[in-house]
Residue frames as qw, qx, qy, qz and C-alpha x, y, z in Angstrom:
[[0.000, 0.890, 0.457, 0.000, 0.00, 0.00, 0.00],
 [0.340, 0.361, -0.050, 0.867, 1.57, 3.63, -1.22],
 [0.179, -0.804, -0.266, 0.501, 1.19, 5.75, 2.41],
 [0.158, 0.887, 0.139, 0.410, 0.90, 9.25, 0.64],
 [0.600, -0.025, -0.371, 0.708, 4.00, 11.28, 1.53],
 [0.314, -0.885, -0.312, 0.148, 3.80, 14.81, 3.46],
 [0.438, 0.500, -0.210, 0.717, 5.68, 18.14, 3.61],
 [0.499, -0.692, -0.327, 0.407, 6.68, 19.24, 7.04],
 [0.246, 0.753, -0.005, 0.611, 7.06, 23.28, 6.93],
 [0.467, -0.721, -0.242, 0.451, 8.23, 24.81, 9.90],
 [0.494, 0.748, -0.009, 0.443, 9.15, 28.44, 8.73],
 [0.561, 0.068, -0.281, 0.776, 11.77, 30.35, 10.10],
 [0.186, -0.892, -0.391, 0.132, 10.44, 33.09, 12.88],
 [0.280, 0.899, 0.121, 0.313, 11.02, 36.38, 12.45],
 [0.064, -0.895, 0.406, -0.175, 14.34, 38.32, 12.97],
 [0.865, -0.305, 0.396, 0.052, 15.81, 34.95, 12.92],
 [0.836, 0.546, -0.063, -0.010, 17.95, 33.38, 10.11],
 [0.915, -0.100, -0.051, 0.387, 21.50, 31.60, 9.31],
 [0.258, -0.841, 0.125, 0.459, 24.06, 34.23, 10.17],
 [0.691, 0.717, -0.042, -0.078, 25.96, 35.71, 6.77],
 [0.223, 0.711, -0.659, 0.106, 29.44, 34.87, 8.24],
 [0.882, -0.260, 0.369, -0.137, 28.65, 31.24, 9.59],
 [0.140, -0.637, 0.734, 0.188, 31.36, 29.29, 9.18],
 [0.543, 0.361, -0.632, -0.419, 31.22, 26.67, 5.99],
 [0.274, 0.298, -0.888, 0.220, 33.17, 24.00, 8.18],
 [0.271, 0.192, 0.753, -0.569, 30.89, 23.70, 11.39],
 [0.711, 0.224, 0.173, -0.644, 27.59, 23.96, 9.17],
 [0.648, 0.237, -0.681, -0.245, 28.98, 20.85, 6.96],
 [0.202, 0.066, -0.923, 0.320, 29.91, 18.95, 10.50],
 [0.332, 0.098, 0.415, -0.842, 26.66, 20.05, 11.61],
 [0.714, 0.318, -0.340, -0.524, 24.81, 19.09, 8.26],
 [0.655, 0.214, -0.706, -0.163, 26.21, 15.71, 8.50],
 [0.057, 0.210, 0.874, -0.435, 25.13, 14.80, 12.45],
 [0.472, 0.238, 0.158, -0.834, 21.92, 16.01, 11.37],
 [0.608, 0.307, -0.673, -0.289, 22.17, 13.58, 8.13],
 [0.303, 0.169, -0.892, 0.291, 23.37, 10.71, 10.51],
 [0.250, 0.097, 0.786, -0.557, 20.39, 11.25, 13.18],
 [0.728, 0.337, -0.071, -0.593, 17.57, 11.32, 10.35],
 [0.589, 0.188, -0.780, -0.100, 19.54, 7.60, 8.79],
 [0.025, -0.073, 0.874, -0.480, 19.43, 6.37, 12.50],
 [0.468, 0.090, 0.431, -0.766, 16.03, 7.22, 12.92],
 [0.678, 0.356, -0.430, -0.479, 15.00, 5.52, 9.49],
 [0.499, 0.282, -0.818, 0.055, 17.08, 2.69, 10.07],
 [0.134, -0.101, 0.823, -0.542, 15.89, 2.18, 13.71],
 [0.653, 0.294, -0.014, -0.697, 11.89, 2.39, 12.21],
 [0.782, 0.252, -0.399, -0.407, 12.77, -0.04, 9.59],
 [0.183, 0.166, -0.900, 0.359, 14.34, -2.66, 12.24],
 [0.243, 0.049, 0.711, -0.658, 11.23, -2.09, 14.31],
 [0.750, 0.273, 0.040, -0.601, 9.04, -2.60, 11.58],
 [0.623, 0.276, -0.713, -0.163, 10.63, -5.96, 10.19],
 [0.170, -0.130, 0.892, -0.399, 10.57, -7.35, 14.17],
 [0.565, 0.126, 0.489, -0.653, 6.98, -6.42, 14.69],
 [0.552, 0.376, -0.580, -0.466, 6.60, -8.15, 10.77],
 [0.509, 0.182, -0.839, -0.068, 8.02, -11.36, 11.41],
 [0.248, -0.016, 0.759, -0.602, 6.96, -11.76, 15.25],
 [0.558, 0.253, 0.239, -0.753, 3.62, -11.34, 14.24],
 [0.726, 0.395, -0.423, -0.373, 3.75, -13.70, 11.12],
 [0.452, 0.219, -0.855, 0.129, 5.83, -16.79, 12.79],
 [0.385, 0.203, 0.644, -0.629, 2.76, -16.72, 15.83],
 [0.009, -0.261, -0.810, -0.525, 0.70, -19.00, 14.10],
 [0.113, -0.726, -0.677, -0.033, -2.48, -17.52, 16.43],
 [0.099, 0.668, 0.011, -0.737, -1.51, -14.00, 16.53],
 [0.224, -0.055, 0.661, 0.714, -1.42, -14.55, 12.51],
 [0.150, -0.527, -0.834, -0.072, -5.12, -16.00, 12.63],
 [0.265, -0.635, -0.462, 0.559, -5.68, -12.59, 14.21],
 [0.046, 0.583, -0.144, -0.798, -4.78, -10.54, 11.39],
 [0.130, 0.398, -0.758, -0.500, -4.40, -12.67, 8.31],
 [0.757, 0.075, 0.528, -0.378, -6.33, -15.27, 6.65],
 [0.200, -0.410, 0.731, 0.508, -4.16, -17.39, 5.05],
 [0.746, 0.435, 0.356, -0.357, -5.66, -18.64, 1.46],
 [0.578, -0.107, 0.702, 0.401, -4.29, -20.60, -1.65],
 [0.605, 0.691, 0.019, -0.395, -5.01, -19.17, -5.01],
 [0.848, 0.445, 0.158, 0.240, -3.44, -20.43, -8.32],
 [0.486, 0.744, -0.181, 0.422, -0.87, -17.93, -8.37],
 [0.393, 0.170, -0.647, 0.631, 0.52, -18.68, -4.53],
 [0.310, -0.520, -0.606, 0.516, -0.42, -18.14, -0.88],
 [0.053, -0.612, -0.258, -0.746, -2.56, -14.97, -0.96],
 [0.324, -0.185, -0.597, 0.710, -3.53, -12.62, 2.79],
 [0.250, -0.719, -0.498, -0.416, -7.37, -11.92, 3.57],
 [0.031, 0.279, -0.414, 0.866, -7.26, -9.24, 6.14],
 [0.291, -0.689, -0.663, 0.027, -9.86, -10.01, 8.70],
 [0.253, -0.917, -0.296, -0.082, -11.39, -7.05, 10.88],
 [0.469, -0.820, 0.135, 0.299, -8.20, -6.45, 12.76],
 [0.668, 0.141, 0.434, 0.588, -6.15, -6.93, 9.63],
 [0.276, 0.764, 0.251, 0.526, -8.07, -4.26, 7.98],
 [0.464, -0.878, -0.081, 0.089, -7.37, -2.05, 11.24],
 [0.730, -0.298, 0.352, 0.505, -3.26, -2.73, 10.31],
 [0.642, 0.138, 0.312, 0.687, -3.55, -1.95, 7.48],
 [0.271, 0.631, 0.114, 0.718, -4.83, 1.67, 7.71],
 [0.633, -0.581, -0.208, 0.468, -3.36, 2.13, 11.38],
 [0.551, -0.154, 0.197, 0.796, -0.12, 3.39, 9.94],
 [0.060, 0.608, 0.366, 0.702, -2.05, 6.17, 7.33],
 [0.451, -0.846, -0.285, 0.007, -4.21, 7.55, 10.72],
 [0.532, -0.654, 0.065, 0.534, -0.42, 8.59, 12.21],
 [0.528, -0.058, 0.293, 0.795, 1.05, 9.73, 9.57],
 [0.086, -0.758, -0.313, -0.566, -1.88, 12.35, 9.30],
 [0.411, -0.910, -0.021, -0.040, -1.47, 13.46, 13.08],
 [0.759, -0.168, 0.266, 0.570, 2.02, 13.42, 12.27],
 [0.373, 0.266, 0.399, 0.794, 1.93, 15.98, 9.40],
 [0.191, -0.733, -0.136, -0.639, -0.74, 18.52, 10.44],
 [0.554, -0.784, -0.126, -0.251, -0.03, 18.30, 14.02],
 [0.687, 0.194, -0.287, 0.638, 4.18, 18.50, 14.08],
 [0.039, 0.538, -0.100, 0.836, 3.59, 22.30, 15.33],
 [0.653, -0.624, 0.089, -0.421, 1.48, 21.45, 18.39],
 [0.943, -0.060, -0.288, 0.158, 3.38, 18.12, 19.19],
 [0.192, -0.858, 0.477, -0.023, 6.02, 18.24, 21.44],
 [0.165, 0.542, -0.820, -0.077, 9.64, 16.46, 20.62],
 [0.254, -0.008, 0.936, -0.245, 8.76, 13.29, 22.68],
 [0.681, 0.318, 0.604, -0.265, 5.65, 12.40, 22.08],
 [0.541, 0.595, -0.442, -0.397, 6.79, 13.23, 17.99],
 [0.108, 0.451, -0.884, -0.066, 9.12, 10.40, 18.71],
 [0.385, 0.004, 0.863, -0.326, 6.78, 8.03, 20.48],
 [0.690, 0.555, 0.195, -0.422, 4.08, 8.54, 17.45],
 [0.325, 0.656, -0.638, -0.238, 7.16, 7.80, 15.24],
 [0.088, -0.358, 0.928, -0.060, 7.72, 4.67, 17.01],
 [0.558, 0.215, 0.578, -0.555, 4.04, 3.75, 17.13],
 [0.756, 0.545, -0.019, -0.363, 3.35, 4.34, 13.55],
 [0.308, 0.564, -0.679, -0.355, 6.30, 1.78, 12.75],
 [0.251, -0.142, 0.917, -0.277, 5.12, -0.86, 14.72],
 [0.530, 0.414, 0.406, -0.619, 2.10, -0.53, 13.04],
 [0.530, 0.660, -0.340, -0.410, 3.46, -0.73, 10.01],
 [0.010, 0.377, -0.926, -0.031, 5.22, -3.80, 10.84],
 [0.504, 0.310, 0.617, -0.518, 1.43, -5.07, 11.48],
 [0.688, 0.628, -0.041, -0.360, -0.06, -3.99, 8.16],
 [0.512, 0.597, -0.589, -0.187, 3.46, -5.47, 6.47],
 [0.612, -0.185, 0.759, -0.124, 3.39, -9.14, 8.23],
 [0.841, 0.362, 0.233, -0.329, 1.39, -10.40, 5.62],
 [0.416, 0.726, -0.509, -0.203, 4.15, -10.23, 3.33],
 [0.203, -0.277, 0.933, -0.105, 5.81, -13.70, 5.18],
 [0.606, 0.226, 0.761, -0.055, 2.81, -15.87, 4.36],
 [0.491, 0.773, -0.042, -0.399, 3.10, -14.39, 0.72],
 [0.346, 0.842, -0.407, 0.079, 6.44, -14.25, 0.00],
 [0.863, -0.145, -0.226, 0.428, 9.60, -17.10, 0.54],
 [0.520, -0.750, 0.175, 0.370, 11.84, -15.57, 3.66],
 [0.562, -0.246, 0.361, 0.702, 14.82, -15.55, 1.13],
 [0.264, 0.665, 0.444, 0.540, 12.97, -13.50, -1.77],
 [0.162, -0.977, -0.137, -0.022, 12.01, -11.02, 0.88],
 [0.646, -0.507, 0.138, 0.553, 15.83, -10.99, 2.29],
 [0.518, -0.001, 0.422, 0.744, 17.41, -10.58, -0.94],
 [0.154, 0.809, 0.417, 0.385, 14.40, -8.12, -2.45],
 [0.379, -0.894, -0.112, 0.210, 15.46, -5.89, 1.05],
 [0.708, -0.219, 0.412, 0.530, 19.04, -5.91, 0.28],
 [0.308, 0.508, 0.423, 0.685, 18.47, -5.11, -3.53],
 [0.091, -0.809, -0.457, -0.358, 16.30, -1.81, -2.21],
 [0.515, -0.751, 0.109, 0.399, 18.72, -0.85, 0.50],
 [0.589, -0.021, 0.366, 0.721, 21.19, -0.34, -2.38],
 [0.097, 0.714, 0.540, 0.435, 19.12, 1.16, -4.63],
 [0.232, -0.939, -0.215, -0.134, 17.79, 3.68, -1.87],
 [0.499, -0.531, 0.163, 0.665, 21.92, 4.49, -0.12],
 [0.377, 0.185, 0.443, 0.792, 22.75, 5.58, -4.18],
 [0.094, -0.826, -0.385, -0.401, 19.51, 7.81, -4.82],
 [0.228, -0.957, -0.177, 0.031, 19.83, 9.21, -1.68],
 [0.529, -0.595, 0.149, 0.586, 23.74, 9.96, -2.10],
 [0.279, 0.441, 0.414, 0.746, 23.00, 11.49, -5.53],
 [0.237, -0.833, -0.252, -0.432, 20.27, 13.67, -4.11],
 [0.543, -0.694, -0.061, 0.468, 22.80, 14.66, -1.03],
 [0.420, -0.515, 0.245, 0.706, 25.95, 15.75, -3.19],
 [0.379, 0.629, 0.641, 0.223, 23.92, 16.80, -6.56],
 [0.063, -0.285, -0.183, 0.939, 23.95, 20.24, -7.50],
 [0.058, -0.237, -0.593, -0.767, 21.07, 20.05, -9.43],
 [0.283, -0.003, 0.387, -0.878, 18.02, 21.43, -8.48],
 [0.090, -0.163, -0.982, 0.045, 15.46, 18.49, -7.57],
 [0.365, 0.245, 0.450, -0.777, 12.31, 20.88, -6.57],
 [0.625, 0.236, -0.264, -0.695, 10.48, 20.29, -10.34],
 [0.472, 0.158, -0.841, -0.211, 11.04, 16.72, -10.29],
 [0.081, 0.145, 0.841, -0.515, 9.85, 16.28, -6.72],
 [0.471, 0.206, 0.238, -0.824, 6.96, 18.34, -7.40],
 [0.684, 0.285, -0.355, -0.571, 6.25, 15.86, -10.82],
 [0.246, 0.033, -0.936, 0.251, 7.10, 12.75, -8.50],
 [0.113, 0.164, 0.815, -0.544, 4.33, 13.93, -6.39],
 [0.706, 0.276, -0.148, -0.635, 1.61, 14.25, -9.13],
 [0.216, 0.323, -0.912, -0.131, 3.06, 10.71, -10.02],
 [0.104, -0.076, -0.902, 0.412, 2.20, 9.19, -6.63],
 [0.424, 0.276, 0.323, -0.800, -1.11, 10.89, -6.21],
 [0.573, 0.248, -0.689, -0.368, -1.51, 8.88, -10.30],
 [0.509, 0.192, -0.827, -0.142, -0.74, 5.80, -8.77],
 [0.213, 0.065, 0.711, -0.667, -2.63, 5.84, -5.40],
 [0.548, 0.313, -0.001, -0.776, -5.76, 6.34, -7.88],
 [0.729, 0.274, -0.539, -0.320, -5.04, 3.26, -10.17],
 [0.116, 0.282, -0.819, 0.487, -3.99, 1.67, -7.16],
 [0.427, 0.288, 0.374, -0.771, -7.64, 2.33, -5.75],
 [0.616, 0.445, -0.270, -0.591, -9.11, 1.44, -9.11],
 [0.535, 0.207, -0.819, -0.009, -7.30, -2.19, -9.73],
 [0.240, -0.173, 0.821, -0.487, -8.76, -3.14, -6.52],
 [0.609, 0.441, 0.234, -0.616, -11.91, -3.28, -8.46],
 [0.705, 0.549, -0.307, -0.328, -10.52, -4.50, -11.95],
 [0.773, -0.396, 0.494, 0.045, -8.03, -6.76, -10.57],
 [0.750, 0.596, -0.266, 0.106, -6.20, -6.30, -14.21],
 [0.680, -0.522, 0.220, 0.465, -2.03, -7.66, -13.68],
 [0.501, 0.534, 0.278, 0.622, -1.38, -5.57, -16.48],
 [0.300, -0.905, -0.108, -0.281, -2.52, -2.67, -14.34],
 [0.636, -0.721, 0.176, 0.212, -0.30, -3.82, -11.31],
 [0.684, 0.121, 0.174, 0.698, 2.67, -4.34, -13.49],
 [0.219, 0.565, -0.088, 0.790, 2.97, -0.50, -14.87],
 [0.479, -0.859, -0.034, -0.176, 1.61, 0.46, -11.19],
 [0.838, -0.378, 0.087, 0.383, 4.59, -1.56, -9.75],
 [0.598, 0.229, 0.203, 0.741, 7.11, -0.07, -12.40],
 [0.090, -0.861, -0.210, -0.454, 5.46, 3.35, -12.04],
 [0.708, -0.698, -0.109, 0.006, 5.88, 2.94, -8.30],
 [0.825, -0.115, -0.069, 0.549, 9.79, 2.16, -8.60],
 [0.287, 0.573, 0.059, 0.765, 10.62, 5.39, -10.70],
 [0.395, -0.832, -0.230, -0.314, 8.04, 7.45, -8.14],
 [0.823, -0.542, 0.027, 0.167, 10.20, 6.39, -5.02],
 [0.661, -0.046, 0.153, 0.733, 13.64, 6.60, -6.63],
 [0.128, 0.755, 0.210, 0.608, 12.79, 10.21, -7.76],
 [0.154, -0.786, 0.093, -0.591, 11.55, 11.33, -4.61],
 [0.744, -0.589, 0.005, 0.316, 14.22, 10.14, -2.14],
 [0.639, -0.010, 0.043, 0.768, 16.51, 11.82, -4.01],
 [0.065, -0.636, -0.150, -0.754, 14.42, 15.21, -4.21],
 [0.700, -0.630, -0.302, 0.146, 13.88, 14.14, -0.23],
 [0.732, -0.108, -0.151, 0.655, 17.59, 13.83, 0.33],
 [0.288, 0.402, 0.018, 0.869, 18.37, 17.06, -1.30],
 [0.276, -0.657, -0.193, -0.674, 15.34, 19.27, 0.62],
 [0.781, -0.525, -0.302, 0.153, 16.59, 17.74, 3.96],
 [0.679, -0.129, -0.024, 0.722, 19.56, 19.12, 3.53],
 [0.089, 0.487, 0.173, 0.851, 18.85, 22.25, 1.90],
 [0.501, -0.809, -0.144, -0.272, 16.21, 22.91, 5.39],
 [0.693, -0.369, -0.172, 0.595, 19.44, 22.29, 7.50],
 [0.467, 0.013, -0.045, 0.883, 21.44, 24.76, 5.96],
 [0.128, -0.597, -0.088, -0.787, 18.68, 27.57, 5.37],
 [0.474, -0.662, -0.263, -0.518, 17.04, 26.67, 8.93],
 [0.713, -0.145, -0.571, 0.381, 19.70, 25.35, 11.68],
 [0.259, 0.021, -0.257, 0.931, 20.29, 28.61, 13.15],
 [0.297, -0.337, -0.168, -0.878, 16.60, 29.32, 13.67],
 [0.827, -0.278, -0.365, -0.326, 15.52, 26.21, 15.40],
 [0.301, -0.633, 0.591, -0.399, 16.34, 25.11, 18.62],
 [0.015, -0.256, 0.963, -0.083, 17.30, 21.87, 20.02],
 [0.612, 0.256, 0.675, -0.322, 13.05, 20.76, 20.22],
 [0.592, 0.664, -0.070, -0.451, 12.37, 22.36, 16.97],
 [0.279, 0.526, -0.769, -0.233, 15.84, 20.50, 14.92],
 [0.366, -0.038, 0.868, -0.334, 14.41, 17.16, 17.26],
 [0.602, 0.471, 0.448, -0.465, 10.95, 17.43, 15.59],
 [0.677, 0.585, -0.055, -0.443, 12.19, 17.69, 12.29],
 [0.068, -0.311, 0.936, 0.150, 14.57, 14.95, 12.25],
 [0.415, 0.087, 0.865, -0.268, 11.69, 12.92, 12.96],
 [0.667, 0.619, 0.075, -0.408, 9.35, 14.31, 10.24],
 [0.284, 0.670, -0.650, -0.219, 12.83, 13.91, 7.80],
 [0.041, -0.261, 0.963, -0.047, 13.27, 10.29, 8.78],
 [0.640, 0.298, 0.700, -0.107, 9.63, 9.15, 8.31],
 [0.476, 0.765, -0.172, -0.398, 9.77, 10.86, 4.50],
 [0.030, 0.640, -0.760, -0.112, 12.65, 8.55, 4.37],
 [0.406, 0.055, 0.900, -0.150, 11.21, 5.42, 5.80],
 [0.645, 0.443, 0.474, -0.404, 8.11, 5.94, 3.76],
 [0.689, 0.499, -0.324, -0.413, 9.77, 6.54, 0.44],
 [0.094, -0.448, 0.889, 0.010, 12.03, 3.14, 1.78],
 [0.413, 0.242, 0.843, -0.245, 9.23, 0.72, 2.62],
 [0.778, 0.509, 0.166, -0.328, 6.78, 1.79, -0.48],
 [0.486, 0.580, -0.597, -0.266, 10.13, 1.54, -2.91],
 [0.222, -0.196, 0.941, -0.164, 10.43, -2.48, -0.97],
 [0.589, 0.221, 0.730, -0.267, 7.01, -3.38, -1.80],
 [0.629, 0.627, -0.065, -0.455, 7.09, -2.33, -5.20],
 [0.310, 0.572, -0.744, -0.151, 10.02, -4.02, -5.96],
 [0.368, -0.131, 0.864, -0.318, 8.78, -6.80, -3.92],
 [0.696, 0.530, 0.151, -0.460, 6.25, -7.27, -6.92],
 [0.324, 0.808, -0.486, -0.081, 9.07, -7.95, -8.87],
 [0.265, 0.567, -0.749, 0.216, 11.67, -10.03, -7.09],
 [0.659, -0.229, 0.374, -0.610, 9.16, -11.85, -4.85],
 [0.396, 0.007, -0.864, -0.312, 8.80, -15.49, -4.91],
 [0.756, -0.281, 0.026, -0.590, 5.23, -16.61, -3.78],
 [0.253, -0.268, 0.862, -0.347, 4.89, -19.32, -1.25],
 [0.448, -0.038, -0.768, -0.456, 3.01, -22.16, -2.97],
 [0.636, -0.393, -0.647, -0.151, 1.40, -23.71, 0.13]]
């Protein structure tokens, strides 16, 4: 499922702003612990979402709780019962009081909604184990962790300006949520194929137009934001990250997947 992504503004208050003799050196060493606590945060997310994944999927009666495992001609297939369906659009619910409510939120409890909405996501993405053989998924993760370190170290040390492409990434995604929405109904695999292939581009675009617009808020906003404010927006920066990580895994997981026959 593509979670729709989000822009976290936080403008710069008045009589504030990045001083005009700041020193190059400290705002790179700065720029890059900043870099380093948004990858942690990602990386800690997507750890907690692959536990809560597999826990949940190798419990044959917690499974039975979300999932309803079923055989179709084309491999092991996941009916979402009641609390299934609840998984999957847990994770969508936070990432809306996430994005319009960053400005009221204080640091902590940002973090604890961060942590919530991955666990959640590790819910909604169990299914994938009674889908998918444990090595496909390994090796599909693996492939997509490359993939996503390159993009985003193009869109770090780029000089090109990424704003038009983000902006025509996110008309993309907004495309493919719709036909997304639409094949649920037609159930064409012609459909999911260009979705899936649609999807890849979408994701690889905009983690590098991410990368770049993380960085570019450091440098225009470090010197305006204090230690809650720079807190909060790691966290906003590092689910933009996770989300374009985990949708660019399941698309490719379309792909590189091998279905569990029985």
């Amino acid at each position: 499922m593509a979670l729709p992504d989000y822009r976290y503004t936080q403008g710069t208050p008045a009589g504030w702003g990045r001083p005009a003799a700041a020193d190059a050196a400290a705002i790179d060493v700065g720029l890059r612990a900043y870099m380093l606590r948004v990858y942690n945060w990602m990386a800690s997310g997507l750890a907690l979402t692959g536990i809560v994944a597999y826990l949940i999927a190798s419990q044959p009666a917690i499974t039975a709780l979300f999932w309803e495992r079923v055989v179709t001609p084309r491999g092991v297939a996941a009916n979402p019962t009641l609390l299934g369906y609840a998984a999957i659009f847990a994770p969508l619910a936070f990432v809306l009081v996430l994005s319009f409510g960053i400005n009221k939120l204080s640091k902590g409890t940002a973090q604890a909604l961060f942590w919530a909405f991955c666990a959640a996501m590790g819910a909604s993405m169990s299914q994938i184990f009674l889908m998918f053989t444990g090595a496909s998924i390994a090796s599909t993760f693996f492939v997509t962790a490359g993939m996503f370190a390159a993009v985003s170290l193009y869109g770090y040390t780029t000089n090109a300006d990424l704003t038009r492409m983000g902006s025509f990434m996110m008309m993309g995604l907004i495309g493919i949520i719709i036909a997304g929405l639409v094949n649920m109904f037609m159930q064409s695999s012609a459909l999911q194929f260009a979705i899936s292939v649609l999807g890849v581009v979408i994701f690889v675009g905009l983690t590098a137009y991410d990368t770049q617009r993380i960085k570019s808020d450091y440098i225009e906003y470090a010197y305006a934001e204090g230690t809650e404010l720079a807190g909060k927006r790691s966290v906003m920066d590092a689910l933009g990250l996770y989300l374009n990580f985990v949708n660019l895994f399941q698309f490719m997981l379309q792909f590189m997947g091998v279905r569990q026959n029985d």
